[in-house]
C-alpha positions, -999 to 999 in steps of 0.1 A, spaced: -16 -476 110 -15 -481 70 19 -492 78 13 -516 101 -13 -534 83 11 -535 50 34 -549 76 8 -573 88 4 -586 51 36 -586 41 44 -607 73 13 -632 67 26 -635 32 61 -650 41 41 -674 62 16 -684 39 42 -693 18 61 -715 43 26 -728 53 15 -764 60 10 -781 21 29 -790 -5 69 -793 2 76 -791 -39 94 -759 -54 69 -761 -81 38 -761 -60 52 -736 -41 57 -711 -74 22 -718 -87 8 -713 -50 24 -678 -47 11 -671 -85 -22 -684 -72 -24 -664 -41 -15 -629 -60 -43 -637 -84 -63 -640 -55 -50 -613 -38 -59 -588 -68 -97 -608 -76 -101 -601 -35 -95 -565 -40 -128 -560 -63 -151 -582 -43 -168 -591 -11 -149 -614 11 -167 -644 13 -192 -645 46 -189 -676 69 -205 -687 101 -182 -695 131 -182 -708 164 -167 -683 192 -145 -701 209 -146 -681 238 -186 -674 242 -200 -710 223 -216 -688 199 -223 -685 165 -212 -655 145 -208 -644 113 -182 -631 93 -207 -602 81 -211 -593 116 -178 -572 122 -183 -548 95 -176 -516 101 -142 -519 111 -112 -538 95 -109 -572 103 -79 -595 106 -88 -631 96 -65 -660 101 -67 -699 95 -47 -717 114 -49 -755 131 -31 -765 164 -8 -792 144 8 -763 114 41 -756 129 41 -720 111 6 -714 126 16 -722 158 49 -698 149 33 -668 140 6 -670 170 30 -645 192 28 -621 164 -11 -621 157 -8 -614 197 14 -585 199 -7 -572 170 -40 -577 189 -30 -565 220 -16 -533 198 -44 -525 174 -74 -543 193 -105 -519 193 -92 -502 157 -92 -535 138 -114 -570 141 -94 -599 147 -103 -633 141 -83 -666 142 -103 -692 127 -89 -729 138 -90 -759 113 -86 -781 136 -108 -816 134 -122 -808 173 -134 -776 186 -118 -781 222 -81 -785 206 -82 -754 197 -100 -736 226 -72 -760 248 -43 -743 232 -54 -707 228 -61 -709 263 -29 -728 274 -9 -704 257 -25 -675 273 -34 -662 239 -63 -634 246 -76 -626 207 -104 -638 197 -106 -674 182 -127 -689 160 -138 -725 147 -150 -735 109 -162 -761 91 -127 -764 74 -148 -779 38 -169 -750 38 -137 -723 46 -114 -740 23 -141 -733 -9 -150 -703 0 -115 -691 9 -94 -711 -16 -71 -724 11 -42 -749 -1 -23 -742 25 -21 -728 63 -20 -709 73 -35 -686 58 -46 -644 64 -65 -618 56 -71 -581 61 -108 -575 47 -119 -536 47 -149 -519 74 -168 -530 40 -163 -564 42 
């Protein structure tokens, strides 16, 4: 399982990296600089809880809510090409490790039913999520989409 999830990271990385934002070479440097230093502040603190909509239930729930087991978080909106891209993957990954790990795709989109529409259209069965995308890109630091996470049974 360690293996996977180093896998899983790895994998987010490259996309993060090719995510919707900047197109410059420059932006894309200080972006990967950015996102180690994040990477390595993230490992001594609490990831940052958030309230979401469920997309599937209507309800609220809170990032705090799935501790006890790992959870996967991803950012994503409907319009990011590489979002859309890795989507199959986050799948296959769910459909694997679903009951060992949390997995939660948060959608930026500006309407809730967008994103409900195309998870369901595509047949997509893990759990997604919608954010205030002001609040999520403070607390989260996100310059780009998409963007993931693997948070400890800690939080």
């Amino acid at each position: 399982m360690k293996k996977t999830l180093l896998f899983l990271a790895l994998a987010t990385s490259i996309f993060m990296l090719n995510g919707c934002g900047s197109d410059t070479q420059k932006n894309k440097a200080d972006n990967s600089v950015q996102m180690t230093q994040t990477a390595l502040a993230a490992e001594q603190q609490t990831a940052p809880n958030f309230t979401f909509i469920d997309l599937a239930t209507g309800q609220q729930v809170k990032l705090s809510d799935l501790q006890g087991k790992p959870v996967f978080l991803n950012f994503w909106a409907t319009w990011c090409p590489p979002c859309v891209g890795e989507m199959p993957h986050i799948q296959k990954a769910y459909e694997k490790y679903n009951g060992q790990i949390h997995f939660v795709a948060i959608s930026l989109d500006d309407e809730q039913a967008e994103a409900k529409k195309f998870l369901q259209n595509k047949g997509y069965t893990f759990p997604g999520g919608y954010g205030n995308v002001n609040e999520l890109g403070q607390k989260y630091q996100l310059d780009a989409i998409p963007s993931s996470y693997l948070i400890d049974a800690q939080g």
